[in-house]
PyMOL CGO cylinders between C-alpha atoms (Angstrom):
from pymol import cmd
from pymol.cgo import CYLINDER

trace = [
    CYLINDER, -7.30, 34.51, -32.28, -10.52, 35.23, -31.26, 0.3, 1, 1, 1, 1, 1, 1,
    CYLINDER, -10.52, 35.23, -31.26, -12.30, 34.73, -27.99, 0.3, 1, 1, 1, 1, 1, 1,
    CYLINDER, -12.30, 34.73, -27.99, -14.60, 31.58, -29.01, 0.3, 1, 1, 1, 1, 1, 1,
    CYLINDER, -14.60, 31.58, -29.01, -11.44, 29.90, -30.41, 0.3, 1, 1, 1, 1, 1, 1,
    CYLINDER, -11.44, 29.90, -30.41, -9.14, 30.61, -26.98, 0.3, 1, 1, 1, 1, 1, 1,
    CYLINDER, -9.14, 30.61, -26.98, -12.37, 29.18, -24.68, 0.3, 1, 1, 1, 1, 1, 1,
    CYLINDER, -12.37, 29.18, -24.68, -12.08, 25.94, -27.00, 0.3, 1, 1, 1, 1, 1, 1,
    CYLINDER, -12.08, 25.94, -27.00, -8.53, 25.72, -26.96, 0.3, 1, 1, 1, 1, 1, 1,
    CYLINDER, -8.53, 25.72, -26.96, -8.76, 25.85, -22.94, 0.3, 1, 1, 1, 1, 1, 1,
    CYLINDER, -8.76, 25.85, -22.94, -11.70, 23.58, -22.56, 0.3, 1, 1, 1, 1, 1, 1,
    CYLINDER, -11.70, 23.58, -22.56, -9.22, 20.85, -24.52, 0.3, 1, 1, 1, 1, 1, 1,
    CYLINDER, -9.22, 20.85, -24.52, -6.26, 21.81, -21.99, 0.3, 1, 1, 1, 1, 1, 1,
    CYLINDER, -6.26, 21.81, -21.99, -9.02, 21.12, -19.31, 0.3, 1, 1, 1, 1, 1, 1,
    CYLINDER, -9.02, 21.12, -19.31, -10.34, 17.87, -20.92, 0.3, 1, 1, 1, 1, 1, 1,
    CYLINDER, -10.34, 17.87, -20.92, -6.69, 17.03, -21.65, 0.3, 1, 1, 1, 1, 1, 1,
    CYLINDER, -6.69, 17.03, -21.65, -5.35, 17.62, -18.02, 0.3, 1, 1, 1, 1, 1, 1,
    CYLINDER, -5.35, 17.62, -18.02, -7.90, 15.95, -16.29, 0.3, 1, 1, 1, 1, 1, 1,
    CYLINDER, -7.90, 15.95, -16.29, -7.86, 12.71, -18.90, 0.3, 1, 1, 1, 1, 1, 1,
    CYLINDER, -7.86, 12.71, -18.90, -4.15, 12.24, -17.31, 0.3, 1, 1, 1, 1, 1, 1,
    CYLINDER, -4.15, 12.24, -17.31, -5.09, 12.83, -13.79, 0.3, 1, 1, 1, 1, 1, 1,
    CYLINDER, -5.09, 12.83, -13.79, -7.50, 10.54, -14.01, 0.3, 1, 1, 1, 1, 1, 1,
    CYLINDER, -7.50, 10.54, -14.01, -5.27, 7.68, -15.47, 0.3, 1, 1, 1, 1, 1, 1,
    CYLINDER, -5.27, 7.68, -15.47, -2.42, 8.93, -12.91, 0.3, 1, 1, 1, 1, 1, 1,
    CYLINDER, -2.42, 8.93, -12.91, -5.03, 8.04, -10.28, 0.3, 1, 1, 1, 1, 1, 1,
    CYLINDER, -5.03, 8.04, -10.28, -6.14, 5.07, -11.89, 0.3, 1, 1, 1, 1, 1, 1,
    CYLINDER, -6.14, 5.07, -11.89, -2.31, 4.12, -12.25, 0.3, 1, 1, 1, 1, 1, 1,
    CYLINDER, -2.31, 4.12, -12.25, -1.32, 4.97, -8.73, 0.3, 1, 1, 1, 1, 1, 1,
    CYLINDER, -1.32, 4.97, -8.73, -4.39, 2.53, -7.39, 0.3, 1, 1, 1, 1, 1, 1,
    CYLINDER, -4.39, 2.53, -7.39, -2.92, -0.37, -9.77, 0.3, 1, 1, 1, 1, 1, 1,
    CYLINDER, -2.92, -0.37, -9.77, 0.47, 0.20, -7.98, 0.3, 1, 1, 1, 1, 1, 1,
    CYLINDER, 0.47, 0.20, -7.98, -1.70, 0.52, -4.28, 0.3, 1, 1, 1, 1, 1, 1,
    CYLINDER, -1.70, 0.52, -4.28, -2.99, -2.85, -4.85, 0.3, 1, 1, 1, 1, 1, 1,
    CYLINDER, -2.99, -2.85, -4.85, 0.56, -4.27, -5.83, 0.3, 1, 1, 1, 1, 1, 1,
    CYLINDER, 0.56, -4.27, -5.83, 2.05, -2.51, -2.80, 0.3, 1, 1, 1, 1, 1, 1,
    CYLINDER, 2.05, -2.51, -2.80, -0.22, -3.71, -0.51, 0.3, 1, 1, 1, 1, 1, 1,
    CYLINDER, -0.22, -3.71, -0.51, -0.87, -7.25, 0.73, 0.3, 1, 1, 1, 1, 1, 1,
    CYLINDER, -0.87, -7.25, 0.73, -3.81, -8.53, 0.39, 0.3, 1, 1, 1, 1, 1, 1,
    CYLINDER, -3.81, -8.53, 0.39, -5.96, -9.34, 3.63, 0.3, 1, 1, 1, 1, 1, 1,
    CYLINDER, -5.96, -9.34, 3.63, -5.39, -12.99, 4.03, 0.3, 1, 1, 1, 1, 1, 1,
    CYLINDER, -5.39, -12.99, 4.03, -1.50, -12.50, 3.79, 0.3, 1, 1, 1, 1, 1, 1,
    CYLINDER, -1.50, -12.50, 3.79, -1.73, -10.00, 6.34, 0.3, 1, 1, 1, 1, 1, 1,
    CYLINDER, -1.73, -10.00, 6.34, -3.09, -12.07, 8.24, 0.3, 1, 1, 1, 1, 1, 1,
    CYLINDER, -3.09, -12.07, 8.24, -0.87, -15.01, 7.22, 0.3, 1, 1, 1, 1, 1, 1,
    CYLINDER, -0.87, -15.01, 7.22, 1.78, -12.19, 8.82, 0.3, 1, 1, 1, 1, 1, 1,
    CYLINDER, 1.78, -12.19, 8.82, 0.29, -11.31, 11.79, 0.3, 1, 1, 1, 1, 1, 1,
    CYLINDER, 0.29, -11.31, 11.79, 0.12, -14.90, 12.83, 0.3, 1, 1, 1, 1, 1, 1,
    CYLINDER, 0.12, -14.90, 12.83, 3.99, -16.02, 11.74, 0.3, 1, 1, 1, 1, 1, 1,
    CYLINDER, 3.99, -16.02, 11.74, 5.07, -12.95, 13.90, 0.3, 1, 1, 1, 1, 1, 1,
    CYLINDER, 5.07, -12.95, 13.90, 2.54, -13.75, 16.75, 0.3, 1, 1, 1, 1, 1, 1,
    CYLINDER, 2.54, -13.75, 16.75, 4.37, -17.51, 16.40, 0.3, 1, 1, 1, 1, 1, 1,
    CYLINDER, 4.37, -17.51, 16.40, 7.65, -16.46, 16.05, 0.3, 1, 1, 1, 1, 1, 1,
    CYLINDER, 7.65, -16.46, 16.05, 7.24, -13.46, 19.03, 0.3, 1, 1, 1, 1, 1, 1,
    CYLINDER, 7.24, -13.46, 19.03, 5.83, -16.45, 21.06, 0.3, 1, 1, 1, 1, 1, 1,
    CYLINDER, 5.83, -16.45, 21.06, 8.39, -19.02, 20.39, 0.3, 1, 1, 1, 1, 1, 1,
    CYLINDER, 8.39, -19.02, 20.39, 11.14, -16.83, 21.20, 0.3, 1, 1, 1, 1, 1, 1,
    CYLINDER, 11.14, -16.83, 21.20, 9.72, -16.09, 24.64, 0.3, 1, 1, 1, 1, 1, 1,
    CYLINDER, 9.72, -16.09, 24.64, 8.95, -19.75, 25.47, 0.3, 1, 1, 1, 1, 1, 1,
    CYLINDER, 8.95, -19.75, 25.47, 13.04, -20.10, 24.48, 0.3, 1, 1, 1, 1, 1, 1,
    CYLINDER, 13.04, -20.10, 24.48, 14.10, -17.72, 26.69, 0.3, 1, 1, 1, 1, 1, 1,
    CYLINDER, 14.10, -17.72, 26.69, 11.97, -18.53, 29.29, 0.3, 1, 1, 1, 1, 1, 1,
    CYLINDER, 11.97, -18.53, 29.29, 13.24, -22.23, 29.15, 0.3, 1, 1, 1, 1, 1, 1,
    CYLINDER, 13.24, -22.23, 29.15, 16.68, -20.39, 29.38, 0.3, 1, 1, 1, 1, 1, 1,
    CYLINDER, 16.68, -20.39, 29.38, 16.63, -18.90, 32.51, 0.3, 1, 1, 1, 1, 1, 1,
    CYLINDER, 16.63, -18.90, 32.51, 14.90, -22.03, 34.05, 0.3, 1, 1, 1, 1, 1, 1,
    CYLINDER, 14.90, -22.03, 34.05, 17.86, -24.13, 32.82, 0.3, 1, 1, 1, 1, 1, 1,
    CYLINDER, 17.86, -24.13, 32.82, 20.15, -21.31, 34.45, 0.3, 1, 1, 1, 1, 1, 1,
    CYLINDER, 20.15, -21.31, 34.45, 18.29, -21.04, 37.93, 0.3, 1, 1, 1, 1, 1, 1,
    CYLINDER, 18.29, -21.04, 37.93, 19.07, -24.98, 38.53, 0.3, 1, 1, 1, 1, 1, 1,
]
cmd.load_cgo(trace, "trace")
């Protein structure tokens, strides 16, 4: 084999390798954006913890008035 042939045949490795890195990484941001909530649910979170967090206290705080009497 001579040397023009082996610099093709590793120029299509190259082309080759970085074809499936680059649909890896396009692959990996499809699963990113699956993983990952979108910003309105996060909020949608934040606020039924923030709700939840707050009811709780307001129960326990009714708790230990009830007890004190």
């Amino acid at each position: 084999m001579n040397a023009q042939a082996r610099q093709l045949e590793q120029t299509a490795l190259r082309e080759d390798i970085r074809d499936y890195v680059a649909h890896l990484q396009f692959h990996m941001t499809l699963q990113a954006r699956n993983l990952v909530p979108n910003l309105s649910q996060a909020a949608d979170s934040r606020e039924r913890l923030l709700h939840n967090a707050q009811a709780e206290f307001e129960k326990q705080v009714s708790r230990q008035a009830i007890e004190s009497l």
